[in-house]
C-alpha positions in Angstrom: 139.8 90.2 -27.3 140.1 91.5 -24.1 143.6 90.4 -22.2 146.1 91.7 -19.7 145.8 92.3 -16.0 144.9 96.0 -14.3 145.1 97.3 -11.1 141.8 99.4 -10.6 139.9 101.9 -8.1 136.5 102.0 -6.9 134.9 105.0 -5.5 132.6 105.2 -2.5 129.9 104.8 -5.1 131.0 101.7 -6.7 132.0 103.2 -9.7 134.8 101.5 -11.8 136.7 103.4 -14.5 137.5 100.9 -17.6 141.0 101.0 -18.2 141.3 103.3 -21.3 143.3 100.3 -24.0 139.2 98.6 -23.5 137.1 101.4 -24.0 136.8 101.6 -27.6 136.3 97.8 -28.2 133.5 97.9 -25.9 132.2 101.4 -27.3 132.4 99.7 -30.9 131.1 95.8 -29.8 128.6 96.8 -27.5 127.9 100.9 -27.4 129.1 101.3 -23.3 126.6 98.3 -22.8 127.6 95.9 -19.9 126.7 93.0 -18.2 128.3 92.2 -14.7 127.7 89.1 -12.7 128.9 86.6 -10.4 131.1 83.9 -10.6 131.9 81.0 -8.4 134.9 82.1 -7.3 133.8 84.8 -5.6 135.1 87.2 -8.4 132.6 89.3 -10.9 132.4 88.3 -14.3 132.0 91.7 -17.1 130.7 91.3 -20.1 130.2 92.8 -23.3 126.2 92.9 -23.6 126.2 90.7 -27.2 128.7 88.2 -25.9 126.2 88.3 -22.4 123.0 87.5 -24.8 124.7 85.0 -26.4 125.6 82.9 -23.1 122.6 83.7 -21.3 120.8 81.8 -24.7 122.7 78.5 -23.9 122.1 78.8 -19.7 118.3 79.2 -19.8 118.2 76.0 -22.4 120.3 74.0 -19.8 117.1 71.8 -18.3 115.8 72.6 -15.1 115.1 69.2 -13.5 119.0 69.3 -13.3 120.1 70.5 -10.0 123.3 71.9 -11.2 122.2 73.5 -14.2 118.9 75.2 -11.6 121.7 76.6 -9.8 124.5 77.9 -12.4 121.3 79.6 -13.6 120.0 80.8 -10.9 123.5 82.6 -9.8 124.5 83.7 -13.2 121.5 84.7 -14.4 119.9 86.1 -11.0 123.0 88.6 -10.6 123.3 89.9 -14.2 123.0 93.4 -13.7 123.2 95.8 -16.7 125.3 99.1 -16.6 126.1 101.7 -19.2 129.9 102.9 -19.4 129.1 106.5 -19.2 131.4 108.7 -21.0 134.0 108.8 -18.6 134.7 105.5 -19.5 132.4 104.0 -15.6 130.8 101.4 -15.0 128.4 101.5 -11.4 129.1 97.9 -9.7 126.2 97.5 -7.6 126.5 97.5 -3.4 125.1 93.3 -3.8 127.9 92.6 -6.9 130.6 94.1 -4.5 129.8 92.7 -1.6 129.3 89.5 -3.1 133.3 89.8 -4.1 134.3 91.6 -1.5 135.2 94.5 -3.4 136.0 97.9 -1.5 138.7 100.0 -2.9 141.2 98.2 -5.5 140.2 95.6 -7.4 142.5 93.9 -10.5 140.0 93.5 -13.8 141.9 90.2 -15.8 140.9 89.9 -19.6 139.9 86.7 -20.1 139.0 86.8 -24.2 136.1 87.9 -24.7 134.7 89.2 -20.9 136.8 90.7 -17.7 137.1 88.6 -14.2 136.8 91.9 -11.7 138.5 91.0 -8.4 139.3 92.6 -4.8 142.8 93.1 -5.3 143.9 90.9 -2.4 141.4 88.5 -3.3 143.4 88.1 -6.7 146.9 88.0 -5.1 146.3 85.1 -3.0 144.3 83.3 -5.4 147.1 83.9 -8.4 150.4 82.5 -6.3 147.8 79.3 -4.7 147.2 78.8 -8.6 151.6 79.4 -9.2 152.4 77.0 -6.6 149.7 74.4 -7.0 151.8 71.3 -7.7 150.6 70.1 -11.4 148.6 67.1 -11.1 148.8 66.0 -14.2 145.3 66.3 -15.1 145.4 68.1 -18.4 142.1 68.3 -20.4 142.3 66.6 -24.0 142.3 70.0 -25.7 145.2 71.4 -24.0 147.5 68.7 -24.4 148.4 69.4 -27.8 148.7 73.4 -27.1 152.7 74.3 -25.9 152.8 77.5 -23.4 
């Protein structure tokens, strides 16, 4: 399980050190092998390559006459990129993954279970107090009613 928030650089050649409390769950679940991809909120999703293989199964089954499912597919699957961790603990996010999430410098990687939401750092600041001072509308999916926080 991957959890936690970190603040984290990007050199001028996109590489992205993985913060050293991940490295050996990723060395032992996947062997340094890494999927990294887009999400709709502008943000890039990182994934473990089994836990990649295992979503990617279910999106390319989603049928294809259905305009929504074309497109999560298309985005998702399109921008997968594959990178190694080298043994420096980097990954290389490509010039078209940071651009697409307008990542220069800093960038905060969020553990989300079991794959990492990469952000531009100001990006994520924004976004996070919008989410804290969203008024709550009440509008709490069945499965999380029953779940105190």
């Amino acid at each position: 399980m991957f959890r936690g928030a970190t603040k984290v650089s990007l050199d001028a050649k996109g590489r992205m050190a993985i913060p050293t409390r991940y490295r050996e769950r990723l060395s032992a679940r996947c062997d340094g092998q890494i999927i990294v991809t887009v999400d709709k909120d502008h943000c890039l999703l990182v994934y473990p390559l089994p836990d990649w293989e295992e979503l990617e199964r279910k999106l390319v089954r989603l049928p294809s006459m259905n305009k929504a499912a074309r497109r999560l597919v298309r985005i998702m699957v399109g921008y997968a990129t594959e990178v190694d961790m080298d043994a420096n603990g980097r990954i290389l996010v490509s010039k078209e993954l940071r651009e697409f999430a307008s990542l220069e410098k800093q960038g905060m990687l969020i553990g989300q279970g079991n794959k990492f939401e990469l952000w531009d750092d100001k990006t994520w600041d924004e976004k996070r107090d919008a989410w804290l001072d969203d008024e709550d509308d009440g509008e709490m999916p069945a499965d999380l009613e029953s779940i105190a926080f």
